[in-house]
C-alpha positions as CSV (number, residue, x, y, z in Angstrom):
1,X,57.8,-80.6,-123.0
2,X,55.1,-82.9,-124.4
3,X,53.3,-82.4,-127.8
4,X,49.9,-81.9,-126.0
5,X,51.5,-78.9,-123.8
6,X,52.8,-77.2,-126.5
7,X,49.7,-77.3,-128.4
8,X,48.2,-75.9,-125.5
9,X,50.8,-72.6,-125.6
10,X,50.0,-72.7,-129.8
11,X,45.9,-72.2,-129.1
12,X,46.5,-69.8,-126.0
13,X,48.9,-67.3,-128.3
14,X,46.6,-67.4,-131.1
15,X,43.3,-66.5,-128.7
16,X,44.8,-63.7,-126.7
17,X,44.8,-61.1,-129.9
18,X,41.1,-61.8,-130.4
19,X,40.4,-61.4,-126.9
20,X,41.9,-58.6,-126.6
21,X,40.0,-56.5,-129.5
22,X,36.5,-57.9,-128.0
23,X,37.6,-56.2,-124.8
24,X,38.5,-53.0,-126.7
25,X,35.1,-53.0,-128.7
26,X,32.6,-53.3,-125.6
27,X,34.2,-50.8,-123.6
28,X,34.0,-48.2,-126.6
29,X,31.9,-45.2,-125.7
30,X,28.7,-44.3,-127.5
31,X,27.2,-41.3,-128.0
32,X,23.7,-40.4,-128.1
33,X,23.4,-38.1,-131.2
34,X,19.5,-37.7,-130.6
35,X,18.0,-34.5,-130.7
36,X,16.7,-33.2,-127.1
37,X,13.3,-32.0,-126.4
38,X,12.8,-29.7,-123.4
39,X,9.6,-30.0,-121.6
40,X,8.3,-27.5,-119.1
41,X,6.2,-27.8,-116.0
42,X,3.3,-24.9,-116.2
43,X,1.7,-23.9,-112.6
44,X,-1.2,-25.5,-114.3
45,X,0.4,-28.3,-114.6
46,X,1.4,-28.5,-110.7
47,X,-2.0,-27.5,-109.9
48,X,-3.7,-30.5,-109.0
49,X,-0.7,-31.8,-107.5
50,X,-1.0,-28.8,-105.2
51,X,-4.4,-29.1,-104.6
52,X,-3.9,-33.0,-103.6
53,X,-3.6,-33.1,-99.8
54,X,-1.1,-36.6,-100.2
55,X,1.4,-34.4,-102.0
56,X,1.4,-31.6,-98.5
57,X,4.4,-32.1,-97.0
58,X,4.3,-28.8,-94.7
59,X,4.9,-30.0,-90.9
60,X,2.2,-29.0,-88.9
61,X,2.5,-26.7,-85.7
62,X,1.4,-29.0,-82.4
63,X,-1.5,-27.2,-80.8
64,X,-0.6,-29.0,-77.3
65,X,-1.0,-26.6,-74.4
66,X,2.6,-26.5,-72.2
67,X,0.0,-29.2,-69.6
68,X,0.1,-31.9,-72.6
69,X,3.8,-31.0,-72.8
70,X,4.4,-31.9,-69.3
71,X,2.4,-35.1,-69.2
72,X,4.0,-36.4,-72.4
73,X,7.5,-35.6,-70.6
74,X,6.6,-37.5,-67.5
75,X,5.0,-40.6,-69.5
76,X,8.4,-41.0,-71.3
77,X,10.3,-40.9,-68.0
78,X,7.8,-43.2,-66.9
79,X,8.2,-45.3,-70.2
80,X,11.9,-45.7,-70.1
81,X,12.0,-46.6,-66.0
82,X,9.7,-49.2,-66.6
83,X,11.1,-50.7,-69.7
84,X,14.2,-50.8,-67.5
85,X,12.7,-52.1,-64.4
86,X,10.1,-55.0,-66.5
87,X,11.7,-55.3,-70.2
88,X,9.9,-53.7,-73.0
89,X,7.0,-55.8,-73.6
90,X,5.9,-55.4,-70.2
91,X,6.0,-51.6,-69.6
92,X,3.4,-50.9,-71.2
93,X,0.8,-52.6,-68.7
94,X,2.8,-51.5,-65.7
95,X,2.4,-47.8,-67.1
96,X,-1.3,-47.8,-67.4
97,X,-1.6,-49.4,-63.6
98,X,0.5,-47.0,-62.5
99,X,-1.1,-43.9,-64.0
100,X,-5.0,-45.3,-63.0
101,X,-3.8,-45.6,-59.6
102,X,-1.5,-42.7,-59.0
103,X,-4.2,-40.1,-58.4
104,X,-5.7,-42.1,-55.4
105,X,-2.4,-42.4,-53.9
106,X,-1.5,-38.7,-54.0
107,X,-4.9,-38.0,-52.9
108,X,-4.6,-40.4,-49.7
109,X,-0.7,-38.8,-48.9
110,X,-2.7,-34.8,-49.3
111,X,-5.1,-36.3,-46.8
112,X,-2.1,-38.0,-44.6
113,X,-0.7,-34.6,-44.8
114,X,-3.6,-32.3,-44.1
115,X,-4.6,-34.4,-40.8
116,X,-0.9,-34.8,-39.5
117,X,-0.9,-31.0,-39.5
118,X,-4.4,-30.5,-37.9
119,X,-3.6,-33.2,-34.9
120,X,0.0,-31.2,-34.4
121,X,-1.6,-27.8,-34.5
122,X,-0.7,-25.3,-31.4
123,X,-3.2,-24.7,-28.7
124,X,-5.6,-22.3,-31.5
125,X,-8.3,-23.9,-31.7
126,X,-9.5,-23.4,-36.1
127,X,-11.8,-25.8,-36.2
128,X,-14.3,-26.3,-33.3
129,X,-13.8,-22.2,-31.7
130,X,-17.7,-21.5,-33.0
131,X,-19.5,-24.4,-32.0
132,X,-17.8,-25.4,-28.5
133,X,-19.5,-25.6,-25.5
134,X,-17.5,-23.6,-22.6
135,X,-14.6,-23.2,-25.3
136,X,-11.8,-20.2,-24.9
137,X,-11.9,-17.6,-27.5
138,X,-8.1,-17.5,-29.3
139,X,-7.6,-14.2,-28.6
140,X,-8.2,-14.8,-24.6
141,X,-5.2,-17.1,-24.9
142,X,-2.7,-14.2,-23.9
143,X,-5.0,-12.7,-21.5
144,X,-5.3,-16.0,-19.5
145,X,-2.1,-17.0,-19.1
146,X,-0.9,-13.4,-18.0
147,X,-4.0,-12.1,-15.7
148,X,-6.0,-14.6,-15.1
149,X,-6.5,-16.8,-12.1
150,X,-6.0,-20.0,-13.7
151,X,-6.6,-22.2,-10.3
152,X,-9.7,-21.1,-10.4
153,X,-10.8,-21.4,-13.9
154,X,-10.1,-25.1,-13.6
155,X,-12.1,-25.1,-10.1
156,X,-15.1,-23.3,-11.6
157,X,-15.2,-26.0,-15.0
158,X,-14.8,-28.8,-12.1
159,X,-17.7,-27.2,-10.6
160,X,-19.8,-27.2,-14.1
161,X,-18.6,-30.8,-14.9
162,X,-17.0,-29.3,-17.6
163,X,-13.7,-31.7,-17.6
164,X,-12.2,-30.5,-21.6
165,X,-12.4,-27.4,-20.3
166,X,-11.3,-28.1,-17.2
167,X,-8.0,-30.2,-19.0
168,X,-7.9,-26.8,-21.6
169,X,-7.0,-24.9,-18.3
170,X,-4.9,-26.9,-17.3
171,X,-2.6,-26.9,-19.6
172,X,-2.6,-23.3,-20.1
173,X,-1.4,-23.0,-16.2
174,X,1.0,-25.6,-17.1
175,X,2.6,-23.9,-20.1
176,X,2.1,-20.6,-17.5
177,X,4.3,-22.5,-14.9
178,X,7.6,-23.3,-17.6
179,X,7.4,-19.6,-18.9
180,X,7.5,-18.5,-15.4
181,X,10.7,-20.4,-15.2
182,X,11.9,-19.6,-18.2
183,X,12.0,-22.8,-19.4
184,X,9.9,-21.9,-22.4
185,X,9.2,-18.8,-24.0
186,X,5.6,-18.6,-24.6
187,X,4.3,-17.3,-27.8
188,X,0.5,-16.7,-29.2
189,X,1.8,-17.7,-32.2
190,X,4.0,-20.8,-31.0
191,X,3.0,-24.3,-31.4
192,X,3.3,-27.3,-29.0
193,X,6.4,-28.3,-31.3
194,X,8.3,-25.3,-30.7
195,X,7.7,-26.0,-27.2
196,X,9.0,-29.3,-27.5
197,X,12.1,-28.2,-29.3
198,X,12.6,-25.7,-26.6
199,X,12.8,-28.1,-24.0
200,X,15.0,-30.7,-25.6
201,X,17.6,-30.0,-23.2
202,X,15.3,-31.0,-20.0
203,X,14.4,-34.2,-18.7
204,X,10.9,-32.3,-18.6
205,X,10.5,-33.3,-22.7
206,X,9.2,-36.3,-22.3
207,X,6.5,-35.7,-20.0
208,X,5.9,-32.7,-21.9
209,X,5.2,-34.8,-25.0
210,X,2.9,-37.1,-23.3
211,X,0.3,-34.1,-21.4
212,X,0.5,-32.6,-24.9
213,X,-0.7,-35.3,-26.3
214,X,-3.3,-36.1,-23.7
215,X,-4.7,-31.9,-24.4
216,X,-4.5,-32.4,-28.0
217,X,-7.0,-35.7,-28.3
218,X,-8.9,-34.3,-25.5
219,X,-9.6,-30.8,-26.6
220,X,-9.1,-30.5,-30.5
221,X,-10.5,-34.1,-31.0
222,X,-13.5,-32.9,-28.7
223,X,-13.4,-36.3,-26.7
224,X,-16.0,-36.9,-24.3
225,X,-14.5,-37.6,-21.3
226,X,-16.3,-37.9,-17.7
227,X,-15.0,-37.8,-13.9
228,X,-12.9,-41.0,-13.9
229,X,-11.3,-40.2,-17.6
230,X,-10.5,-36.4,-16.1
231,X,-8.5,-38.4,-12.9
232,X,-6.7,-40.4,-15.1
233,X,-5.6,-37.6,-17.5
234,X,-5.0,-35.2,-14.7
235,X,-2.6,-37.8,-13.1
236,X,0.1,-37.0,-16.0
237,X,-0.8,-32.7,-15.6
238,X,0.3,-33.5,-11.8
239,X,3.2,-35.0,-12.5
240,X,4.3,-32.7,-14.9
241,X,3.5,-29.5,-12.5
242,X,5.6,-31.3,-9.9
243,X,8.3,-31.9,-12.2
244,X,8.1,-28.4,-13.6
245,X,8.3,-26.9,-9.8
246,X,11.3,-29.4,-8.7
247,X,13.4,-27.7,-11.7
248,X,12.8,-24.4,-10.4
């Protein structure tokens, strides 16, 4: 060992001891031997904190009626499909499209609705019974088709030009003819549907489906229709009648 390391070892041995009291002497603990003074808080002294409206930390109650409730659940359904269908960012302008355009739409499917029902309404006729020329009262329905002499109802509205009314009769006697044959179980309160459902088994269906079509533009669309549209209408009610007799 060198002179130099061993005067190394010396000056470390005599350092330690010192270093070792400065440790001791800086983590002593002090104590605070001061006298304490209590102070108190007086409702007058909380009073204008009380009467400050940034220090109100009461939650308010939400005056939303259950309608606001509702909307604010759908818009965050709305929120979240769209962040996850266009990213974040873009949601929000997709939302406010959506909810300026929506009310059209359902709007244009009530309409889509309400005339889908109207065109496939049975053979009571709501809208035009009080202002039709030569119409059928509803509640003659039932009479006609049991008692009446349906040939020559459709004769006598030939006779008068009257061809809706004429086609009107016509279809009665034809719905006549498939009870008759029990092919149908005629119903006031049956509509052509049922019908249709009733002769799914028959080849008859079709046909069906077509004359009642024919009866339904005709009649409850109130479409004008002369001598040569009559022929051409009457053509399918002929065949039909045939049909209807060859199944017999």
């Amino acid at each position: 060992m060198t002179n130099m390391t061993k005067t190394g070892f010396l000056i470390l041995f005599l350092f330690i001891p010192f270093w070792v009291i400065s440790q001791k002497d800086s983590t002593a603990v002090k104590f605070d031997d001061q006298e304490i003074t209590v102070v108190e808080i007086t409702e007058a002294d909380l009073a204008p904190f009380k009467a400050d409206k940034k220090f109100n930390y009461e939650i308010e109650k939400s005056d939303h009626s259950w309608w606001e409730d509702v909307k604010n659940w759908l818009y965050n359904i709305l929120r979240r499909f769209f962040e996850w269908l266009f990213g974040v960012d873009a949601a929000p302008s997709y939302i406010a499209f959506f909810l300026k355009y929506i009310p059209y739409v359902l709007l244009g499917l009530l309409l889509f609705l309400l005339i889908r029902f109207f065109i496939k309404a049975n053979t009571k006729n709501i809208l035009f019974a009080k202002n039709n020329e030569g119409s059928v009262l509803l509640s003659e329905e039932e009479r006609i088709i049991k008692t009446e002499d349906i040939q020559g109802l459709i004769k006598q509205a030939l006779d008068n030009s009257n061809y809706r009314l004429s086609i009107r009769y016509y279809y009665l006697y034809l719905l006549k003819l498939l009870t008759e044959r029990e092919l149908i179980a005629w119903e006031l309160q049956k509509t052509n549907e049922d019908y249709l459902k009733e002769l799914a088994p028959s080849t008859l269906k079709p046909l069906f489906q077509k004359v009642t079509f024919l009866y339904d533009y005709i009649w409850y669309g109130e479409f004008a229709i002369d001598r040569e549209g009559y022929n051409r209408a009457k053509t399918n009610f002929d065949q039909l009648k045939k049909s209807i007799v060859a199944n017999a």
